[in-house]
C-alpha positions as CSV (number, residue, x, y, z in Angstrom):
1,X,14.1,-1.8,-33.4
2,X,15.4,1.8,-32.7
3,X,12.4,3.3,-30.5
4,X,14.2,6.8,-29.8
5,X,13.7,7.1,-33.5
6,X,10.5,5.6,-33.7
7,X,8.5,7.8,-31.3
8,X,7.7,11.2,-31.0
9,X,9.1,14.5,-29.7
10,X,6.8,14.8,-27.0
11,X,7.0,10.9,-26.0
12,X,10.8,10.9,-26.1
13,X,10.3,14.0,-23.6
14,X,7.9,12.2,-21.4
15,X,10.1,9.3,-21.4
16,X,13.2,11.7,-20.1
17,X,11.6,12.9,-17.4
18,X,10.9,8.6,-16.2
19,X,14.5,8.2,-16.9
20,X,13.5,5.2,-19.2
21,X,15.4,5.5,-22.5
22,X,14.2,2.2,-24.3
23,X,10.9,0.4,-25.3
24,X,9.8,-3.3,-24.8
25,X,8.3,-4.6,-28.5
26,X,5.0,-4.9,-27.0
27,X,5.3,-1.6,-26.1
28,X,6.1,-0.2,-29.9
29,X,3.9,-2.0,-30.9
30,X,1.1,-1.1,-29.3
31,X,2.3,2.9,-30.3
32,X,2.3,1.9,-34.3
33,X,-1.2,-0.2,-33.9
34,X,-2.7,3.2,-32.5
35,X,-1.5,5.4,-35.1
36,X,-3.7,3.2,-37.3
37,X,-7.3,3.6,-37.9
38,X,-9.5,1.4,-35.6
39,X,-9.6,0.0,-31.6
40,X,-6.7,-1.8,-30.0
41,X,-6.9,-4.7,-27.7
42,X,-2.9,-5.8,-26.3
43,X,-2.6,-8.8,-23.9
44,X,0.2,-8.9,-22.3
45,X,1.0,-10.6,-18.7
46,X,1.3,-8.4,-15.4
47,X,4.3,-6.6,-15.2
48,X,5.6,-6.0,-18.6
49,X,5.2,-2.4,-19.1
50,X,1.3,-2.0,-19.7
51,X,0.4,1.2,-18.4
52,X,3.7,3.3,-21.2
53,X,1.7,1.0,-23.5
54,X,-1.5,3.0,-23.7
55,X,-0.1,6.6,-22.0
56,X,2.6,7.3,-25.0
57,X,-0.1,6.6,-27.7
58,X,-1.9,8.7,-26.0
59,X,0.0,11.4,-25.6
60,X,0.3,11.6,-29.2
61,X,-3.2,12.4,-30.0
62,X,-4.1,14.9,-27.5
63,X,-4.5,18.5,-28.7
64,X,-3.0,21.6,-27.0
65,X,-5.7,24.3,-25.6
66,X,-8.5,22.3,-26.4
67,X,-9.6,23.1,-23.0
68,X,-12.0,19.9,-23.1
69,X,-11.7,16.6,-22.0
70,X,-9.8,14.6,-24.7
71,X,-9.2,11.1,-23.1
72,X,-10.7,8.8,-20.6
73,X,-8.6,5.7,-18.6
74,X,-10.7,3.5,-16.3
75,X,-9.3,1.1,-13.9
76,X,-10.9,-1.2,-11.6
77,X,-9.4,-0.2,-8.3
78,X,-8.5,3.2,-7.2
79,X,-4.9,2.6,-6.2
80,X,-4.3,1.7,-9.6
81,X,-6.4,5.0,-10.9
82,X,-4.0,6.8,-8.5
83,X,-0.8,5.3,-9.6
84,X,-1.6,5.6,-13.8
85,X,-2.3,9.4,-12.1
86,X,1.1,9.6,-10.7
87,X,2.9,8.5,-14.1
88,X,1.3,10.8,-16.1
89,X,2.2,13.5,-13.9
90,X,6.0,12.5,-13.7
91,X,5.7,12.4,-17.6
92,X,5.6,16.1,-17.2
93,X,3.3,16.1,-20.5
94,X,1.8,19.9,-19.9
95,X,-1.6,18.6,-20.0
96,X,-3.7,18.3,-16.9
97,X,-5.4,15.2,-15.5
98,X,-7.6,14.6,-13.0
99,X,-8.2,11.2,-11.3
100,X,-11.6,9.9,-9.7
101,X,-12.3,7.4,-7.1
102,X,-14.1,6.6,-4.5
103,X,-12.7,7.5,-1.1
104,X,-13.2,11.4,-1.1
105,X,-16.1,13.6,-1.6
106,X,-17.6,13.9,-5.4
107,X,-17.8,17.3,-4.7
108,X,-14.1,18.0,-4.2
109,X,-13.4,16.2,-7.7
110,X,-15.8,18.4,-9.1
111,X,-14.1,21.8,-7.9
112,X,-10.7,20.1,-9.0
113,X,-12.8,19.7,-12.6
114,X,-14.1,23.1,-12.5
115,X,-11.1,24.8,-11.4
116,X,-9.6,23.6,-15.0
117,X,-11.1,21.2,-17.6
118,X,-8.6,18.2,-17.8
119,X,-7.5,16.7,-21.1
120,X,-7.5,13.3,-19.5
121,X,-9.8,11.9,-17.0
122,X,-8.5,8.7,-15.4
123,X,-11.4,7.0,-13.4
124,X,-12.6,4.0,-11.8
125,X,-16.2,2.4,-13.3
126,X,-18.5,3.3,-10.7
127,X,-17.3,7.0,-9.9
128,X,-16.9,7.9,-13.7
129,X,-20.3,6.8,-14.3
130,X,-21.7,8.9,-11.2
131,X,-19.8,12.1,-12.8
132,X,-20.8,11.1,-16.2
133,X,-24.8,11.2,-14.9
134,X,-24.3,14.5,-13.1
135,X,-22.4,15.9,-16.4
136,X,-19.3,16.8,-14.6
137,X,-18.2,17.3,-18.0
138,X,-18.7,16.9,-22.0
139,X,-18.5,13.5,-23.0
140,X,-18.6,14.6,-26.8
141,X,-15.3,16.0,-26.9
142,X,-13.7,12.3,-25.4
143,X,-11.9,10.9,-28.5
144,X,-10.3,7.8,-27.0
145,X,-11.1,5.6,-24.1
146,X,-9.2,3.1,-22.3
147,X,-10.0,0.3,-19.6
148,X,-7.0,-1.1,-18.3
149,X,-6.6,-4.5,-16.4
150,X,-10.0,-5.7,-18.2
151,X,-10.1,-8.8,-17.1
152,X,-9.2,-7.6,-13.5
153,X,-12.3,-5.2,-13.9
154,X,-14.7,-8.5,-15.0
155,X,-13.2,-10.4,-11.9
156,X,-14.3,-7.7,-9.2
157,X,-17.6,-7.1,-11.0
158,X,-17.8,-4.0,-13.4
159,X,-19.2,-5.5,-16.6
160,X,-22.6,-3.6,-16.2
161,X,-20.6,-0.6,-15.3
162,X,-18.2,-0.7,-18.1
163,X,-21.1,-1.2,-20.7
164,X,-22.8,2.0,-19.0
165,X,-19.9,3.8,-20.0
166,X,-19.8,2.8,-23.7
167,X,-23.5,3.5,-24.0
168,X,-22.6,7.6,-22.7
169,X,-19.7,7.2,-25.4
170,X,-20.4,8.7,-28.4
171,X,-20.1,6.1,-31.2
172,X,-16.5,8.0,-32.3
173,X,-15.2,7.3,-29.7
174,X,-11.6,4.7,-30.4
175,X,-11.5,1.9,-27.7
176,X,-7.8,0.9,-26.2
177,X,-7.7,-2.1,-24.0
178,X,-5.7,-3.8,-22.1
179,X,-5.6,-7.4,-20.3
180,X,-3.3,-10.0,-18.6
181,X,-5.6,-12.5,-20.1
182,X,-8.0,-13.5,-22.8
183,X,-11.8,-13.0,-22.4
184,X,-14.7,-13.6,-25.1
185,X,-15.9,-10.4,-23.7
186,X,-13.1,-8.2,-25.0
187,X,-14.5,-8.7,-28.4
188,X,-17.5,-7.1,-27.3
189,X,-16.3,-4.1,-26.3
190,X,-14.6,-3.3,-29.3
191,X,-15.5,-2.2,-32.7
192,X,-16.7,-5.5,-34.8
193,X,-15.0,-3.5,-37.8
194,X,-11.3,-2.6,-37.1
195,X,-9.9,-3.8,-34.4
196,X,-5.7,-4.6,-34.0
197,X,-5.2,-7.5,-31.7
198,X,-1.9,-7.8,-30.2
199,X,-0.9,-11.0,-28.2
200,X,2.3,-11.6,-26.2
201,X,0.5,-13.8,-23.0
202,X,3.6,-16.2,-24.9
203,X,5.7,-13.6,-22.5
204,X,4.2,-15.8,-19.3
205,X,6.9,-18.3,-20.4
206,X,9.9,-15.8,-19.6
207,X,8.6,-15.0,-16.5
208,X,8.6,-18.3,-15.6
209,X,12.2,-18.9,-17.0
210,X,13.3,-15.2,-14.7
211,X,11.0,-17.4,-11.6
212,X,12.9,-19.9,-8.8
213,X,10.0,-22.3,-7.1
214,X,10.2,-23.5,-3.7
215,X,8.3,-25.4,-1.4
216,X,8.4,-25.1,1.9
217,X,6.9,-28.1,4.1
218,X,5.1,-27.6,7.3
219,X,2.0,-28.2,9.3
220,X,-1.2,-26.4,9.7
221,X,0.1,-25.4,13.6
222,X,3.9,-24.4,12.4
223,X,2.4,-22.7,9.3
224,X,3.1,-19.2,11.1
225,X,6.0,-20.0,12.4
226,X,7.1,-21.0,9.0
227,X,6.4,-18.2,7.5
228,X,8.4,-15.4,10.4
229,X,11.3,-18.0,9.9
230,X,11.8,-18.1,6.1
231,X,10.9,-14.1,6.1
232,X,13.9,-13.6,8.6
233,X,16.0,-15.5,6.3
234,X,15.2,-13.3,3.1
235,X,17.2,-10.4,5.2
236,X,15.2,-7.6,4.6
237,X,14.6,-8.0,1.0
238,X,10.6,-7.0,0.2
239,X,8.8,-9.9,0.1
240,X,4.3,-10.0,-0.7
241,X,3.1,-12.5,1.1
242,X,-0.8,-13.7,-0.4
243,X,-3.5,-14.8,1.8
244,X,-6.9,-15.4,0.4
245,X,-9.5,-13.7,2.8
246,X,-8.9,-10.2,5.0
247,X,-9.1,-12.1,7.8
248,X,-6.1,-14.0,7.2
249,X,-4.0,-10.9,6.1
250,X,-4.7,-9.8,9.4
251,X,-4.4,-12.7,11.2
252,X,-0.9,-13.3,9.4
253,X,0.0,-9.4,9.9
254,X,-0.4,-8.8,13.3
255,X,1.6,-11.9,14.3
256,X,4.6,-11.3,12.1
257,X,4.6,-7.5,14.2
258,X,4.9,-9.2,17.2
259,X,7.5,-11.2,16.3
260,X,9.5,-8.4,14.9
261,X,8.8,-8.3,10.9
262,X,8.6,-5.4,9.4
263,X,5.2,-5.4,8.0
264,X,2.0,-3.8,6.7
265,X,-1.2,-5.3,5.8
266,X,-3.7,-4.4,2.4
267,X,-6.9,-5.5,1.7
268,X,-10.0,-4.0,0.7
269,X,-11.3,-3.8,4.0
270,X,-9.1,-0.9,5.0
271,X,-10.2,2.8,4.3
272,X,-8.5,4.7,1.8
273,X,-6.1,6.4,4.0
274,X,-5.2,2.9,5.6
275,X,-4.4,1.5,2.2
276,X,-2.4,4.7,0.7
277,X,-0.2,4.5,3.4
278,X,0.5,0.6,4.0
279,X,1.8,0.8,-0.5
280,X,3.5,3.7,0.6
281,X,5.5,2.5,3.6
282,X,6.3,-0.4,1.3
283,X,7.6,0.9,-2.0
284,X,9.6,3.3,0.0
285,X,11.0,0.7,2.0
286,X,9.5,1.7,5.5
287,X,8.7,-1.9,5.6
288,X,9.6,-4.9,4.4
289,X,6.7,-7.3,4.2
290,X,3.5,-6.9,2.6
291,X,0.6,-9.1,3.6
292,X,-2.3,-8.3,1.4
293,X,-4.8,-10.5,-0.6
294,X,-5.3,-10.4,-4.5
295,X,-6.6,-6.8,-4.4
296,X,-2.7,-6.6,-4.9
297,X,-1.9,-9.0,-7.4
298,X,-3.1,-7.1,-10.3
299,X,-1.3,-3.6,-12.1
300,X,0.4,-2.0,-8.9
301,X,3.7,-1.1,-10.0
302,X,6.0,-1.9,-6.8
303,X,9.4,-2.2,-8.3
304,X,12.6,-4.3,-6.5
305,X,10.2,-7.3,-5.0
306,X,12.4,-10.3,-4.9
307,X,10.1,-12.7,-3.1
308,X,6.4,-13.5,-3.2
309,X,5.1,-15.7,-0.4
310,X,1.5,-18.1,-1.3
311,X,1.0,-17.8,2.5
312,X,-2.9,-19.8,1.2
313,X,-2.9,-21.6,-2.4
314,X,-4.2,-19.8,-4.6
315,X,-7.7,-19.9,-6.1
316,X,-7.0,-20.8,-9.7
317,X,-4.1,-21.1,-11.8
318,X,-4.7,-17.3,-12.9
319,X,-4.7,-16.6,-9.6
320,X,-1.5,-17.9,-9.2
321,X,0.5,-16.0,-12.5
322,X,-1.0,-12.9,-10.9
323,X,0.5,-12.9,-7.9
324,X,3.8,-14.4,-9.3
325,X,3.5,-11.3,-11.8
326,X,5.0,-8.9,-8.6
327,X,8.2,-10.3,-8.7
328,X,10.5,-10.8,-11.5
329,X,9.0,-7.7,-13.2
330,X,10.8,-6.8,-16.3
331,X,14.0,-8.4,-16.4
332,X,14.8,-9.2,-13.6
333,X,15.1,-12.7,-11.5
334,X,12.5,-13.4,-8.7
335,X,11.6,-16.2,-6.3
336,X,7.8,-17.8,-5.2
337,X,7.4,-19.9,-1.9
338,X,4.7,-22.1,-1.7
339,X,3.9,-23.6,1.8
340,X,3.1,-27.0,1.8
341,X,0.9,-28.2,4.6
342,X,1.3,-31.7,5.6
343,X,3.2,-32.6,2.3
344,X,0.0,-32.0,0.2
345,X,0.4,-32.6,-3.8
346,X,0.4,-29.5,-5.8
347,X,-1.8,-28.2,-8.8
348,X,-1.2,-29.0,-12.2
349,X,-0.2,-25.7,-12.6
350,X,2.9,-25.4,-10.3
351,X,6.2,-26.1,-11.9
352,X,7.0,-29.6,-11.8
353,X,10.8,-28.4,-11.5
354,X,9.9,-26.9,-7.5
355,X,12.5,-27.5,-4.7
356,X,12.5,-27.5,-1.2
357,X,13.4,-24.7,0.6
358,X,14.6,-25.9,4.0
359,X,14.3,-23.8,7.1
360,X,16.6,-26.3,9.2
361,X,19.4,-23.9,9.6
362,X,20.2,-21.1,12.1
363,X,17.1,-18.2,11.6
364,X,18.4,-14.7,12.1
365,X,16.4,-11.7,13.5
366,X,14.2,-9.8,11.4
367,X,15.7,-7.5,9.7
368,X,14.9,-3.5,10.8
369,X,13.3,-1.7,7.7
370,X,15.9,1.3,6.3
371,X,13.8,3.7,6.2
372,X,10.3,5.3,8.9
373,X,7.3,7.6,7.7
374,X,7.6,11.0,9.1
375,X,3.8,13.4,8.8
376,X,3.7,16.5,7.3
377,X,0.4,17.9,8.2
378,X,0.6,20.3,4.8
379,X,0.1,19.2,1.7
380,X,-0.9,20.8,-2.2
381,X,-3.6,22.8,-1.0
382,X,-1.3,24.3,1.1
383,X,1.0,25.1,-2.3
384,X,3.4,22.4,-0.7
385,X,5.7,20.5,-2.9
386,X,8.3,17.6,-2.5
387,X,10.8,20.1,-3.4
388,X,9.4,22.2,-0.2
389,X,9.4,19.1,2.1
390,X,13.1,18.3,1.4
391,X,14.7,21.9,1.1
392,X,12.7,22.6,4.7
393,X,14.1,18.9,5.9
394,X,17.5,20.0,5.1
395,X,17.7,23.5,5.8
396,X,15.6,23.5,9.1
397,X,16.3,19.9,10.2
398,X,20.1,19.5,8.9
399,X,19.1,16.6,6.9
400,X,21.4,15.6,4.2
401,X,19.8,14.2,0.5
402,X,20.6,11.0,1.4
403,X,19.0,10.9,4.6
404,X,15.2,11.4,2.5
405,X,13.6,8.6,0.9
406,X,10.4,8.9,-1.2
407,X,8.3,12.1,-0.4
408,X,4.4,12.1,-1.4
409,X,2.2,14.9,-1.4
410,X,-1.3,14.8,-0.6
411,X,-4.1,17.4,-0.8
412,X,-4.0,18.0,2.8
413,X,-0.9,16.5,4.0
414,X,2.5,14.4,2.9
415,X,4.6,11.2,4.2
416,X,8.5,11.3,4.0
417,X,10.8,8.4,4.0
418,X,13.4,9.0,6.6
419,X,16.6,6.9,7.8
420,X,16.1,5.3,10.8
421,X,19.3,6.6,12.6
422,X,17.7,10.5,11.9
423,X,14.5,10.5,12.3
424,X,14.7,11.5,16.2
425,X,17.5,14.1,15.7
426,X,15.3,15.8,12.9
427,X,12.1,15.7,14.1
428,X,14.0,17.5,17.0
429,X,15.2,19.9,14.8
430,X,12.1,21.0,13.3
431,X,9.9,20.9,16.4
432,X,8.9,24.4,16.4
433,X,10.2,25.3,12.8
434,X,7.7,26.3,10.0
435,X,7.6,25.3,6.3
436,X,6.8,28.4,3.9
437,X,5.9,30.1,7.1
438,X,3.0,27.8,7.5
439,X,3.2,26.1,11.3
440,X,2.2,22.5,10.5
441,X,2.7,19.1,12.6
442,X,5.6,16.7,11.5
443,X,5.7,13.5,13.5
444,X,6.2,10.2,13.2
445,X,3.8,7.7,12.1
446,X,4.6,4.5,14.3
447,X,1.4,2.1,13.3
């Protein structure tokens, strides 16, 4: 199917600025089941491409200068409000969004709001229902809503919040949604009269197929150990490592630092701050282990993991395609470690086909991560961009392009990726340098 031809002006626009020039079929067809009359429900496993599923259909139906709020997307968690956020706005669509989460003050979402009604509002359940009690803004202009990750949104307990939201819906309103997995509660939160199903969980199967299994034997007292030696032998590649209680992921975290690894730690224990910048050191390569528990496993897009670790057996079988769902995103080939304490048998639901993966060879050093976070105390209310960051990194500091890794700008202030090797010599540079002659602290962040 020829899906440059297929879609629209304005989504083959959005899809030049992502630098993606081809569709997945579950994506094309979700776009040609929305430009029919009626509510949409796609399942589709973890990391095939969900979020494009829902944004470019959207896209198409949003009016210019309607100057009202034309579309609402709720997730369950707020890093995966934030990072459908950041899409849109590398889309470069021309219409605004705002995103709200808990975290940060209402009332600074509500100046956002009022300095510019938003054509999309993405949202998690609870905060979208405060904002929709203290009408923040019109709900009768909404024409679509979306709730992405539904069964994920079930799971951590939002049913009550997500029926709230259909009850302030008017009754016009089309329903979109979207789900690793099937639920008899889906069917009640669509319309009972038109509603296009579309199934490819069958897409599980080439995961699995893209998926090596390994086993990795040990005892409850080496299990630590175990897990710093096969990490060292992965050489730096990202690997997620699951645990199944925060205690754990920081149990598991703070000795993997001491020994060396290059790690962060995520669970929903940590403030907001704490968990923006552990995803951030590790998509941008600042680290290269991520110890979190399942509050990772669902929707966030981190792209190039070649190994997930089941540091503690999972829960449940869906527990276990979840987490598997970080790696081997797309098309390409992952591996899954499981370690085996004390030779214990496996569930039905791990591949009868695992082999052991033996650590009885010589275990290298961990490997340094390529890249360290550098502060920028500025950030967009301070009209800072990443453009800013890099041309004062380069011009001030003597920085060369490829010395930058991923820049993010926050309201108040913005991490940069830089190489190890120049980090010192640039932070040097800049000491007493200012960016768009604002005087602002740039350090390194060392935690």
């Amino acid at each position: 199917m020829d899906d440059i031809v297929k879609i629209a002006d304005r989504q083959r626009l959005s899809l030049g600025s992502l630098g993606i020039e081809t569709l997945n079929d579950m994506q094309l067809q979700a776009i040609d089941a929305f430009r029919k009359e009626g509510d949409v429900v796609v399942l589709s496993p973890t990391g095939t491409g969900k979020t494009l599923a829902f944004l470019l259909p959207l896209l198409e139906m949003l009016h210019d200068n309607a100057d009202v709020v034309q579309a609402v997307v709720v997730l369950p968690t707020r890093e995966l409000a934030r990072q459908v956020a950041d899409v849109w706005k590398g889309m470069n669509t021309g219409f605004k969004a705002v995103c709200l989460h808990g975290g940060r003050s209402v009332g600074e979402e509500l100046a956002v709001i009022k300095g510019g009604v938003p054509a999309l509002v993405i949202a998690t359940p609870g905060r979208l229902n405060d904002h929709l009690s203290r009408g923040t803004f019109d709900v009768h202009s909404v024409r679509l809503l979306v709730i992405d990750e539904f069964d994920k949104a079930l799971e951590l307990g939002f049913k009550d919040e997500m029926e709230a939201l259909l009850a302030a819906m008017p009754g016009k309103v089309r329903r979109f949604l979207l789900s690793a997995t099937d639920s008899d509660d889906l069917q009640r939160f669509v319309s009972s009269e038109v509603c296009h199903r579309l199934d490819f969980t069958s897409q599980c199967d080439s995961l699995r197929e893209r998926t090596a299994y390994y086993y990795i034997s040990t005892t409850q007292k080496e299990r630590l150990n175990a897990l710093c030696s096969l990490l060292c032998l992965l050489r730096g590649e990202q690997a997620i490592v699951f645990c199944n209680f925060r205690e754990m992921v920081d149990e598991v975290g703070s000795f993997l630092k001491k020994n060396g690894v290059s790690v962060v730690v995520y669970h929903g224990g940590l403030e907001q701050r704490q968990r923006e910048l552990a995803l951030y050191k590790f998509k941008s390569a600042c680290s290269t282990v991520l110890v979190c528990t399942d509050l990772a496993a669902r929707g966030l897009d981190i792209p190039d993991v070649r190994h997930v670790v089941h540091y503690q057996r999972p829960v449940n079988e869906e527990a276990f395609v979840h987490r598997n769902g970080r790696t081997a995103r797309w098309s390409a080939d992952g591996a899954v470690y499981m370690l085996a304490i004390d030779g214990g048998d496996f569930p039905d639901y791990v591949p009868e086909d695992i082999a052991e993966y033996s650590l009885s060879v010589s275990i290298p050093m961990p490997a340094k991560a390529a890249y360290r976070v550098v502060y920028v105390g500025k950030g967009k209310r301070d009209k800072i961009s990443r453009g800013d960051i890099a041309g004062f990194f380069m011009k001030k500091g003597g920085a060369k392009p490829d010395d930058l890794g991923t820049i993010v700008v926050y309201d108040r202030y913005s991490y940069v990726a830089v190489k190890n090797s120049r980090v010192r010599p640039l932070l040097a540079a800049v000491a007493s340098e200012k960016i768009k002659g604002l005087k602002t602290i740039v350090e390194e962040i060392k935690q």
